[in-house]
C-alpha positions as CSV (number, residue, x, y, z in Angstrom):
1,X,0.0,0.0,0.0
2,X,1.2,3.3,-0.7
3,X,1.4,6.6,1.6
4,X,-0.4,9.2,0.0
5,X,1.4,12.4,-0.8
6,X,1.8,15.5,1.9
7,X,-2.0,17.4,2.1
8,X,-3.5,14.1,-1.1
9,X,-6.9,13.4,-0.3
10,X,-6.9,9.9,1.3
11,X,-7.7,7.3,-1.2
12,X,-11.4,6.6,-2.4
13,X,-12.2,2.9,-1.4
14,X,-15.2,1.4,-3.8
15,X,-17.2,0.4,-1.1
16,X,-17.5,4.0,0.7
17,X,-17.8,5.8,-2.5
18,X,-21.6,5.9,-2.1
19,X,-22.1,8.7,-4.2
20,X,-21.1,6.6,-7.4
21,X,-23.5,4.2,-6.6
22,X,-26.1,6.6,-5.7
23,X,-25.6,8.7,-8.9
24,X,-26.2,5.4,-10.9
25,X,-29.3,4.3,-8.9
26,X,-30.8,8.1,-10.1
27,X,-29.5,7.6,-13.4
28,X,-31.0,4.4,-14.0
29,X,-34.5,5.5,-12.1
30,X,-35.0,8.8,-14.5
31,X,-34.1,6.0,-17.9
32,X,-36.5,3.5,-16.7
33,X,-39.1,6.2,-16.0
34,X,-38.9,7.5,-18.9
35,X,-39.3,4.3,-20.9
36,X,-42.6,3.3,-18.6
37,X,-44.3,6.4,-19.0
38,X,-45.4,6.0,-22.8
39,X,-46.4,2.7,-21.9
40,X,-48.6,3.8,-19.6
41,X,-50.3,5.8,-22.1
42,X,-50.2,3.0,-24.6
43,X,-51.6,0.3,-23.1
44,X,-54.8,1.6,-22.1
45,X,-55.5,2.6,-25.6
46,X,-54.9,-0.7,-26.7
47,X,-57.1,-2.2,-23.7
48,X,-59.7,-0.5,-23.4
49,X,-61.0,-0.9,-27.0
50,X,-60.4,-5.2,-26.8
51,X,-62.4,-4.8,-23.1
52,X,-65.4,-3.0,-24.6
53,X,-65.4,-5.4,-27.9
54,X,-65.6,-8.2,-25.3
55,X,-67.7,-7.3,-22.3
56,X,-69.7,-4.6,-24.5
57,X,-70.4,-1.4,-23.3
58,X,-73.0,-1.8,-20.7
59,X,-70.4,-5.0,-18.8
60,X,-67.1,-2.8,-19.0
61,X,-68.8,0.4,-17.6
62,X,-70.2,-2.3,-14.4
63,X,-66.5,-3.7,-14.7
64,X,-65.1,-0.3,-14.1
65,X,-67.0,1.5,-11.6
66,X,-66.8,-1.6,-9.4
67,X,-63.1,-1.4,-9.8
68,X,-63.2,2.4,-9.0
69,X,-65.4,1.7,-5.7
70,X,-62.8,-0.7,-4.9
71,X,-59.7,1.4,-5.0
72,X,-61.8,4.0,-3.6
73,X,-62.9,2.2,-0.3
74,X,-59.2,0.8,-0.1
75,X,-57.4,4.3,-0.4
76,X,-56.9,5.7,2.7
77,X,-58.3,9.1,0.9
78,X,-62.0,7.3,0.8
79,X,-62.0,6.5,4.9
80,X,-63.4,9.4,6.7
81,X,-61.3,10.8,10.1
82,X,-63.8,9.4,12.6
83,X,-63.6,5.6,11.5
């Protein structure tokens, strides 16, 4: 091992650079956001037209608003303070 020079920074040692690894982790988060967002655009459009052919309007409207109650009595948003 060497001895670093008179008034050198000490060494970096991979496994306490955390900002490397944190830089990457945010890197890698904004990419793979980026890609899932026009999916989630996309696959509705595609969906939602092969759900109505199938169920027909009158079933996919039932099949959606039960879903809706359902996320809405789950959400803590749909629970009222005194409960």
């Amino acid at each position: 091992m060497t001895v670093p020079a008179e008034g050198a920074p000490p060494p970096v040692i991979p496994e306490m650079n955390h900002r490397a690894g944190r830089e990457g982790r945010l890197r890698w988060a904004i990419i793979t956001s980026l890609c899932v967002r026009p999916l989630a655009v996309l696959i509705p459009l595609i969906v939602v037209p092969v759900f109505i052919s199938y169920l027909g309007t009158e079933r996919y409207g039932l099949y959606e608003s039960i879903g809706a109650m359902a996320a809405w009595v789950v959400s803590p948003a749909g629970r009222s303070a005194t409960c």
